[in-house]
PDB file of N, CA, C and O in Angstrom:
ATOM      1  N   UNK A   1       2.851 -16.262 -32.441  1.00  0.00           N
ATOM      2  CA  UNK A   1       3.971 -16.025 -31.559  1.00  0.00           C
ATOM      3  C   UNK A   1       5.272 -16.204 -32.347  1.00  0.00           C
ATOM      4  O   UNK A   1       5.398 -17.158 -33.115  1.00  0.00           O
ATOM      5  N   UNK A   2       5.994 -15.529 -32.211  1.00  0.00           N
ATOM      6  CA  UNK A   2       7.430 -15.285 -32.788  1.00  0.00           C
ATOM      7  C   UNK A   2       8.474 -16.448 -32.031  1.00  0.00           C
ATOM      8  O   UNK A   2       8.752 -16.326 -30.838  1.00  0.00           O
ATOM      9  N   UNK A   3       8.894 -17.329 -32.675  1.00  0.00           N
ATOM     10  CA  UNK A   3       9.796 -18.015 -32.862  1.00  0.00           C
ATOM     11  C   UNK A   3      11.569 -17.625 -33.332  1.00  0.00           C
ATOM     12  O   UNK A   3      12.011 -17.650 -34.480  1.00  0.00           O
ATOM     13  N   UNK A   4      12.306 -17.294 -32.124  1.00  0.00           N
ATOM     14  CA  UNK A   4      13.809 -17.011 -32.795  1.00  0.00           C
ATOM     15  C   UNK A   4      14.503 -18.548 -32.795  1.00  0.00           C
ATOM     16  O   UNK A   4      14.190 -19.498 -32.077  1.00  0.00           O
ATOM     17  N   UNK A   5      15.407 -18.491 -33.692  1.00  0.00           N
ATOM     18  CA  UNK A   5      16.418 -19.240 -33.760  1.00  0.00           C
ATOM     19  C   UNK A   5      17.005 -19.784 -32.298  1.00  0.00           C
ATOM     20  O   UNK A   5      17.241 -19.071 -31.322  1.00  0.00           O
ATOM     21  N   UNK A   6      17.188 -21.295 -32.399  1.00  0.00           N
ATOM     22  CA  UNK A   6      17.985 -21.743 -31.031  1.00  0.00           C
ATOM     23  C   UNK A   6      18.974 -20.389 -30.970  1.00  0.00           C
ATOM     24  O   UNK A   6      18.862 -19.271 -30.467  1.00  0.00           O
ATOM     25  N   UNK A   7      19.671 -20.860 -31.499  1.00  0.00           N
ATOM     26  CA  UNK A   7      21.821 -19.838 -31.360  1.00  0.00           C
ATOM     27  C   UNK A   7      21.482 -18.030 -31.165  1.00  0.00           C
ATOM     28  O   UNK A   7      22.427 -17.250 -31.051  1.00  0.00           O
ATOM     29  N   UNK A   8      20.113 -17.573 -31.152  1.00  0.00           N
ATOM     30  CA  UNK A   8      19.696 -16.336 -30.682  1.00  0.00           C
ATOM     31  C   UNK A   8      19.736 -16.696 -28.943  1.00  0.00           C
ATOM     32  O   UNK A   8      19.291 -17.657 -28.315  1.00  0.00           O
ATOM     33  N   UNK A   9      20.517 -15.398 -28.487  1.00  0.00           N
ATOM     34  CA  UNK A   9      20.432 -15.411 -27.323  1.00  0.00           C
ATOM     35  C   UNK A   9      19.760 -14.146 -26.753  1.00  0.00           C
ATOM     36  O   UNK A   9      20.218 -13.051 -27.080  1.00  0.00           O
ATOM     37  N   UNK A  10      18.517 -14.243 -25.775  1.00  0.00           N
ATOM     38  CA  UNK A  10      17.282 -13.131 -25.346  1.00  0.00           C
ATOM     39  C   UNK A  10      18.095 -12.980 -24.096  1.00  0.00           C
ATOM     40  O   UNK A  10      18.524 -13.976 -23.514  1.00  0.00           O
ATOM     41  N   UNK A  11      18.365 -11.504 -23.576  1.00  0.00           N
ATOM     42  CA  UNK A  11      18.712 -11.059 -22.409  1.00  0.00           C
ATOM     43  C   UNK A  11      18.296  -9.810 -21.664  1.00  0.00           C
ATOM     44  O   UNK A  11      18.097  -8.810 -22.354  1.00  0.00           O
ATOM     45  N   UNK A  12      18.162  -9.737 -20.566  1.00  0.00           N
ATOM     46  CA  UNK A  12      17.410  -8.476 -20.228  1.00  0.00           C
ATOM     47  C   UNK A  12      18.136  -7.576 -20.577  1.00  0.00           C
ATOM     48  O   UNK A  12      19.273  -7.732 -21.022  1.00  0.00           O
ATOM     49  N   UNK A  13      17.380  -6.180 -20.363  1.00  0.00           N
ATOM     50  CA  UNK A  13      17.939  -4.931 -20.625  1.00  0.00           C
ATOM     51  C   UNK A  13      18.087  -3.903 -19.886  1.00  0.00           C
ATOM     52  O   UNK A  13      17.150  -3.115 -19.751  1.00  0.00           O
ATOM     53  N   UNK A  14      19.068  -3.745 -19.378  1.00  0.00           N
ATOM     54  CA  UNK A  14      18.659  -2.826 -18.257  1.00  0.00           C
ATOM     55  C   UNK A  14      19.201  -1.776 -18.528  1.00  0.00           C
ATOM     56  O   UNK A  14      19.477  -1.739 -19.727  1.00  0.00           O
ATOM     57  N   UNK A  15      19.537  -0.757 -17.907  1.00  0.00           N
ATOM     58  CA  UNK A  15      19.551   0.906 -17.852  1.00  0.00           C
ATOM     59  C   UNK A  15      19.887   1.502 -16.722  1.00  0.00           C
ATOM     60  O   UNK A  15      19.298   1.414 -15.645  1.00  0.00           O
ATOM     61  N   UNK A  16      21.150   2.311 -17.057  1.00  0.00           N
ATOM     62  CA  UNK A  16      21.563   3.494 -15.772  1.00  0.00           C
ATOM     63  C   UNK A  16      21.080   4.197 -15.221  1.00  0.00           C
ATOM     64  O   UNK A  16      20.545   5.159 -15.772  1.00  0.00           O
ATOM     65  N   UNK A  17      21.056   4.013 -13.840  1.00  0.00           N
ATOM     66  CA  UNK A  17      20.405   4.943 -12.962  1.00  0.00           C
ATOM     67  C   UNK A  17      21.332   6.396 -13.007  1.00  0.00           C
ATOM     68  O   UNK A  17      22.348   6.518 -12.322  1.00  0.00           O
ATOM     69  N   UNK A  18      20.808   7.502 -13.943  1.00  0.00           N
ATOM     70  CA  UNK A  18      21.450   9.032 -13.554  1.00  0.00           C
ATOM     71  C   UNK A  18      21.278   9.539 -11.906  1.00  0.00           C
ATOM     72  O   UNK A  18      22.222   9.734 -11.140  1.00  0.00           O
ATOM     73  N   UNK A  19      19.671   9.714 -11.542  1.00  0.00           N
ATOM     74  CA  UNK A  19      19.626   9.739 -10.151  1.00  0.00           C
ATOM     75  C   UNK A  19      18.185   9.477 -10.166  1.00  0.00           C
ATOM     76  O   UNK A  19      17.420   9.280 -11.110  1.00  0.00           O
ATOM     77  N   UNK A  20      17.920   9.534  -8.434  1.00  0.00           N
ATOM     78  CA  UNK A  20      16.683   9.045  -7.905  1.00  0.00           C
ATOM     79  C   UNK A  20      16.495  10.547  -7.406  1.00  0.00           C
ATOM     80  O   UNK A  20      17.279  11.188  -6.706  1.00  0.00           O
ATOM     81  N   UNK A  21      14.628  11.175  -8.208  1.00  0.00           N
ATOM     82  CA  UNK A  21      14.090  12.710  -8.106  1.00  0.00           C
ATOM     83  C   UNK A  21      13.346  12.717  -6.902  1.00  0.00           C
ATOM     84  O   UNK A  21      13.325  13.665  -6.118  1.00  0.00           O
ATOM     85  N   UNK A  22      12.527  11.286  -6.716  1.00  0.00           N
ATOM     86  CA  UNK A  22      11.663  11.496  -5.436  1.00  0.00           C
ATOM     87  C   UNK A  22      11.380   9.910  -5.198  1.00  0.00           C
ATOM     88  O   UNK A  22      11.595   9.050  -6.051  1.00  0.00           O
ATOM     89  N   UNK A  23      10.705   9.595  -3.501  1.00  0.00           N
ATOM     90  CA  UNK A  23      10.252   8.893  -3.304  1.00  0.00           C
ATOM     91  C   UNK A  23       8.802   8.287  -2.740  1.00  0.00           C
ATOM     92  O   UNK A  23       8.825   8.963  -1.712  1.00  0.00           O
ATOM     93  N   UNK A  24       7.901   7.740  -2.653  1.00  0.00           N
ATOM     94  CA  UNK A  24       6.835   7.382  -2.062  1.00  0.00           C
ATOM     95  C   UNK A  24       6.594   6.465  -1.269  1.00  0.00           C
ATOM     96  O   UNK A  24       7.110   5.361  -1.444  1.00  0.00           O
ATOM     97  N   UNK A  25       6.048   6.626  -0.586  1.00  0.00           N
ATOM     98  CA  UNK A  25       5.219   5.004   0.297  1.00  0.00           C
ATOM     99  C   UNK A  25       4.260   4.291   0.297  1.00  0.00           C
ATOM    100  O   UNK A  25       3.732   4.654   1.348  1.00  0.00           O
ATOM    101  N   UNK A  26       3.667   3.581  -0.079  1.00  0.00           N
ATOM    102  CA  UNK A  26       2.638   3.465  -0.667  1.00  0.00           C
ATOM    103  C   UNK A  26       2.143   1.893   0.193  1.00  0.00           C
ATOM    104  O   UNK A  26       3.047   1.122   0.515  1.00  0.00           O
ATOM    105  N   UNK A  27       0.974   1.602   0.445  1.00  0.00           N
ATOM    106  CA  UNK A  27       0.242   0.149   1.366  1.00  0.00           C
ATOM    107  C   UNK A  27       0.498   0.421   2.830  1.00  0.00           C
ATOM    108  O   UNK A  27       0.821   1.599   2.985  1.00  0.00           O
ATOM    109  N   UNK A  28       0.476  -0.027   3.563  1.00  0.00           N
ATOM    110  CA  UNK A  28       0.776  -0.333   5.140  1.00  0.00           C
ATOM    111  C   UNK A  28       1.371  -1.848   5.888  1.00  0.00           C
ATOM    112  O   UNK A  28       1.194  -2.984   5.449  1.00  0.00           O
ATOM    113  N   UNK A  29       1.758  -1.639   6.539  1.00  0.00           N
ATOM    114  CA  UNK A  29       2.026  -2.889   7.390  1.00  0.00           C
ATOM    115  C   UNK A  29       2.694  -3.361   6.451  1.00  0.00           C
ATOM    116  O   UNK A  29       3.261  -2.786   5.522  1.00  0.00           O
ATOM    117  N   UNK A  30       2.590  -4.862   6.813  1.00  0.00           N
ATOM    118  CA  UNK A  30       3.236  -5.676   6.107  1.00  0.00           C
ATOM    119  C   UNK A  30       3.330  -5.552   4.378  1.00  0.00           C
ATOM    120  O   UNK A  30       4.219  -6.015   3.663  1.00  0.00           O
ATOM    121  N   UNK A  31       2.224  -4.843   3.996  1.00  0.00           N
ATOM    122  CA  UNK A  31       2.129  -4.640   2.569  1.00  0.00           C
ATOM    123  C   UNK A  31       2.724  -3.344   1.626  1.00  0.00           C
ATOM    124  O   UNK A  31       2.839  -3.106   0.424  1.00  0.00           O
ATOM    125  N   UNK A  32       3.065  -2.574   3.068  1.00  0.00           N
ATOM    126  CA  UNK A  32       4.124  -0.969   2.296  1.00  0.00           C
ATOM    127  C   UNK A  32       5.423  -1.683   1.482  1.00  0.00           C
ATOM    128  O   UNK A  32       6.105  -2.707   1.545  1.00  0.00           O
ATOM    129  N   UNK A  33       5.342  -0.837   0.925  1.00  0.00           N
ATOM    130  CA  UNK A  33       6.756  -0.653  -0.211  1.00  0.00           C
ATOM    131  C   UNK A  33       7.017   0.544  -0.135  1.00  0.00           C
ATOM    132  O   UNK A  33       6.400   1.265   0.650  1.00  0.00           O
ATOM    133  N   UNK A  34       8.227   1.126  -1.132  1.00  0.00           N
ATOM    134  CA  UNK A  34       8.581   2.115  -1.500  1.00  0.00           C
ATOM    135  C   UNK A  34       9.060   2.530  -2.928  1.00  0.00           C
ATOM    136  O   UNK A  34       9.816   1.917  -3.681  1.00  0.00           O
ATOM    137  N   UNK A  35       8.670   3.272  -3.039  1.00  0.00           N
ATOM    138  CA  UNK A  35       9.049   3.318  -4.964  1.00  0.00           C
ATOM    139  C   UNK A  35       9.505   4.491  -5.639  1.00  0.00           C
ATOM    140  O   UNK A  35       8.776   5.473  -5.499  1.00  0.00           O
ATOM    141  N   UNK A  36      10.827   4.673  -6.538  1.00  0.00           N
ATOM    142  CA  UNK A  36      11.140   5.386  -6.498  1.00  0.00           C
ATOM    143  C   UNK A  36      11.124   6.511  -8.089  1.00  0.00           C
ATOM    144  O   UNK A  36      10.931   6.033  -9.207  1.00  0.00           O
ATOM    145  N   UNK A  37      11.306   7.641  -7.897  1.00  0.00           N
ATOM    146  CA  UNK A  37      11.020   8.081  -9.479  1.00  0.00           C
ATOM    147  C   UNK A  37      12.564   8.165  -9.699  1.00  0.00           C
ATOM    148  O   UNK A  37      13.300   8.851  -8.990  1.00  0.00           O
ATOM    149  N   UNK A  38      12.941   7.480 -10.642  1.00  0.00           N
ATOM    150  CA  UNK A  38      14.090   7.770 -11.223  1.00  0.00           C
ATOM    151  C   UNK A  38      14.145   8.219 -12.775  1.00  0.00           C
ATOM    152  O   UNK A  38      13.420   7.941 -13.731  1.00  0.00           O
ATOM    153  N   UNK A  39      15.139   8.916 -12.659  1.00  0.00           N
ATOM    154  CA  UNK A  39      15.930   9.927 -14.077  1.00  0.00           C
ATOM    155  C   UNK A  39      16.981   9.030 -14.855  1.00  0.00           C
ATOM    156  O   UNK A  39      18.187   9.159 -14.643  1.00  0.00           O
ATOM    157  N   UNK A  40      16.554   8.259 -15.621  1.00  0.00           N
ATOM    158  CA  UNK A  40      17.497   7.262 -16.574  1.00  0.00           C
ATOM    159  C   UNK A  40      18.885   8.282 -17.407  1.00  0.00           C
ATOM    160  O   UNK A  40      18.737   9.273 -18.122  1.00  0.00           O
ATOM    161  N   UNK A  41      20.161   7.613 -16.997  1.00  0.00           N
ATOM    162  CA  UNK A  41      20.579   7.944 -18.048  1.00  0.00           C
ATOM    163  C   UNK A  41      21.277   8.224 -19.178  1.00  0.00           C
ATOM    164  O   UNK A  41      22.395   7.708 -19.202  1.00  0.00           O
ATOM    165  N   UNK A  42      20.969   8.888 -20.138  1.00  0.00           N
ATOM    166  CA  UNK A  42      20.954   9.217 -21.235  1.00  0.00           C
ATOM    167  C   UNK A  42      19.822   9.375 -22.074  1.00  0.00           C
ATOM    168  O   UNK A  42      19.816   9.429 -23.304  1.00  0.00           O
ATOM    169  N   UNK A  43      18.538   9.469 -21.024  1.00  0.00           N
ATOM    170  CA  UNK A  43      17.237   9.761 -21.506  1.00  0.00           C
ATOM    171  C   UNK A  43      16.898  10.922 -21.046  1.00  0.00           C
ATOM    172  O   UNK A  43      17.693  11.571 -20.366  1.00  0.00           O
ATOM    173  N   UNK A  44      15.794  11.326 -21.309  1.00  0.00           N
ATOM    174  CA  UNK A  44      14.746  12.547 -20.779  1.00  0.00           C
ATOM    175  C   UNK A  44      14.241  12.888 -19.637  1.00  0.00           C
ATOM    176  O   UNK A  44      14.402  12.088 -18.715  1.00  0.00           O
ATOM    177  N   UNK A  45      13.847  13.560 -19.495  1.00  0.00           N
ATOM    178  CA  UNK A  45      12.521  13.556 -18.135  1.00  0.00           C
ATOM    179  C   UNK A  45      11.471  13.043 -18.159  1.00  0.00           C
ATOM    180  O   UNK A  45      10.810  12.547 -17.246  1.00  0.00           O
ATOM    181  N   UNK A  46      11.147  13.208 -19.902  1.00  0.00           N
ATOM    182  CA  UNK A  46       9.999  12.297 -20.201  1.00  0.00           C
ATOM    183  C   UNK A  46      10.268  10.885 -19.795  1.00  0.00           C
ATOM    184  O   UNK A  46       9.253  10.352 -19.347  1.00  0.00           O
ATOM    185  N   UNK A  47      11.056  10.310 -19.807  1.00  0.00           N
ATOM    186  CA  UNK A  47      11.597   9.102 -19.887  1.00  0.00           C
ATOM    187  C   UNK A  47      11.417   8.455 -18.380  1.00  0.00           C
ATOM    188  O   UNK A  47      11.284   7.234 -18.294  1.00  0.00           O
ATOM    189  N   UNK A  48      11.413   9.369 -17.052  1.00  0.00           N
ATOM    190  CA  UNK A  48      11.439   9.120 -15.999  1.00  0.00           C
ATOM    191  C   UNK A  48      10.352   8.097 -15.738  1.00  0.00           C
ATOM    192  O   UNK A  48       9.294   8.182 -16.362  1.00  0.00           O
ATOM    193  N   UNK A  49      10.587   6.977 -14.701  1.00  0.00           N
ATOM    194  CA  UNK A  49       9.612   6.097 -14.033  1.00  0.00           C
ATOM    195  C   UNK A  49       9.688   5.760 -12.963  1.00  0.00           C
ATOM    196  O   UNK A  49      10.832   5.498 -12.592  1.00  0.00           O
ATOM    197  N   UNK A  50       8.552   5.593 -11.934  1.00  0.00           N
ATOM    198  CA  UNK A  50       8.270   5.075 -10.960  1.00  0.00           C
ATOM    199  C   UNK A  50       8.872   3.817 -10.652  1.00  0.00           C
ATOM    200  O   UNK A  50       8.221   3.104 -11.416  1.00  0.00           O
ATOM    201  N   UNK A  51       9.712   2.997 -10.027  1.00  0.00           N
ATOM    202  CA  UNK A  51      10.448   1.734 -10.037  1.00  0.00           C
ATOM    203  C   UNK A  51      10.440   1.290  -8.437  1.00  0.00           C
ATOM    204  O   UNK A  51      10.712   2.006  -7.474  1.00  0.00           O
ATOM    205  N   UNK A  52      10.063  -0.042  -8.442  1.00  0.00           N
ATOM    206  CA  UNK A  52      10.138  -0.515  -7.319  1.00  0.00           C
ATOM    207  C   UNK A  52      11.415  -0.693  -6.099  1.00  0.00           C
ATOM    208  O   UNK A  52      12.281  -1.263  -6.764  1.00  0.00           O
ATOM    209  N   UNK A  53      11.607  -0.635  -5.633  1.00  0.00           N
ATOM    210  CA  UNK A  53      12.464  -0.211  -4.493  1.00  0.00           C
ATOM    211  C   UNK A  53      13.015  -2.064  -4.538  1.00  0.00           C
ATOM    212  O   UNK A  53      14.234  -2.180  -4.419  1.00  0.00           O
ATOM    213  N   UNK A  54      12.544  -2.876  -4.631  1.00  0.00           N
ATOM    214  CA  UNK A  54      13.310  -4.093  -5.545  1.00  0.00           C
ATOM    215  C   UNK A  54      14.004  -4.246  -6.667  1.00  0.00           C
ATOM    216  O   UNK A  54      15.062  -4.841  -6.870  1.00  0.00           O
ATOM    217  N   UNK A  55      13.129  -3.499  -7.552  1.00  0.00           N
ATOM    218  CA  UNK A  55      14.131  -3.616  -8.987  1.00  0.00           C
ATOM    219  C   UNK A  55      14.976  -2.996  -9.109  1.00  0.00           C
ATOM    220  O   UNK A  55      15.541  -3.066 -10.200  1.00  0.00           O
ATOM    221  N   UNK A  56      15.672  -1.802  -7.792  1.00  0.00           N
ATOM    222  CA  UNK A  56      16.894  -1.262  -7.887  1.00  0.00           C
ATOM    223  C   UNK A  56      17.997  -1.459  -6.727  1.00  0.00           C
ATOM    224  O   UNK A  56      18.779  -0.573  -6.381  1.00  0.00           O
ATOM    225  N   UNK A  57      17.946  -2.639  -6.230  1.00  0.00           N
ATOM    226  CA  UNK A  57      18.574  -2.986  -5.324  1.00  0.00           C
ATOM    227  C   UNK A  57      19.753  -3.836  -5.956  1.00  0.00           C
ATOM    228  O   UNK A  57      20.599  -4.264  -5.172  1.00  0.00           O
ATOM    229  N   UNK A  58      19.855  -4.056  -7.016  1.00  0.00           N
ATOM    230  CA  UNK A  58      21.250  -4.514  -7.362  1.00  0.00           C
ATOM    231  C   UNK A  58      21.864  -3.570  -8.168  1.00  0.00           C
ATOM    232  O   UNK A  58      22.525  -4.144  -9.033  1.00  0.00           O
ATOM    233  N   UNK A  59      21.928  -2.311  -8.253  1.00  0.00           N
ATOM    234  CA  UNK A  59      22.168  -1.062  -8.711  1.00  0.00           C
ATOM    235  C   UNK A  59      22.769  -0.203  -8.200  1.00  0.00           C
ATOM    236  O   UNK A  59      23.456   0.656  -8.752  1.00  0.00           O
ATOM    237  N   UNK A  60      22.476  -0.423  -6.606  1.00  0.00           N
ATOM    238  CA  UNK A  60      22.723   0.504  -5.368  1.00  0.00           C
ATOM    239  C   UNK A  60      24.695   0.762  -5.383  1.00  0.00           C
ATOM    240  O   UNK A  60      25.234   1.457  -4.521  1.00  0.00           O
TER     241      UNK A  60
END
C-alpha cells in the first residue's frame, strides 16, 4: 500500500455536468432510485456514465 507524505493533501475529484441524455428507474417501493446518464464536460460520449441521482444532487 502506498504511503504519501503527511503535507500531501488527497481530495476528491469531481467533474462538470455538460448535460443529463437519459434517465431510469430502477427497484420498487421503498428500494427505487433513479439514475442518470450523464455527458461530462469536456469529455466524450465514450466518457458518459450512469450516476446516481445522489451523487448529483449537489450539482443541481
Amino acid at each position: 500500500r502506498l504511503r504519501l507524505p503527511d503535507t500531501w493533501r488527497v481530495h476528491p475529484v469531481e467533474w462538470e455536468v455538460e448535460s443529463i441524455l437519459n434517465h431510469k428507474n430502477t427497484g420498487r417501493g421503498r428500494q427505487a432510485h433513479r439514475t442518470y446518464l450523464v455527458k461530462w464536460k469536456g469529455f466524450t460520449h465514450a466518457d458518459n456514465s450512469w450516476e446516481p441521482e445522489s451523487s448529483l444532487k449537489d450539482h443541481a
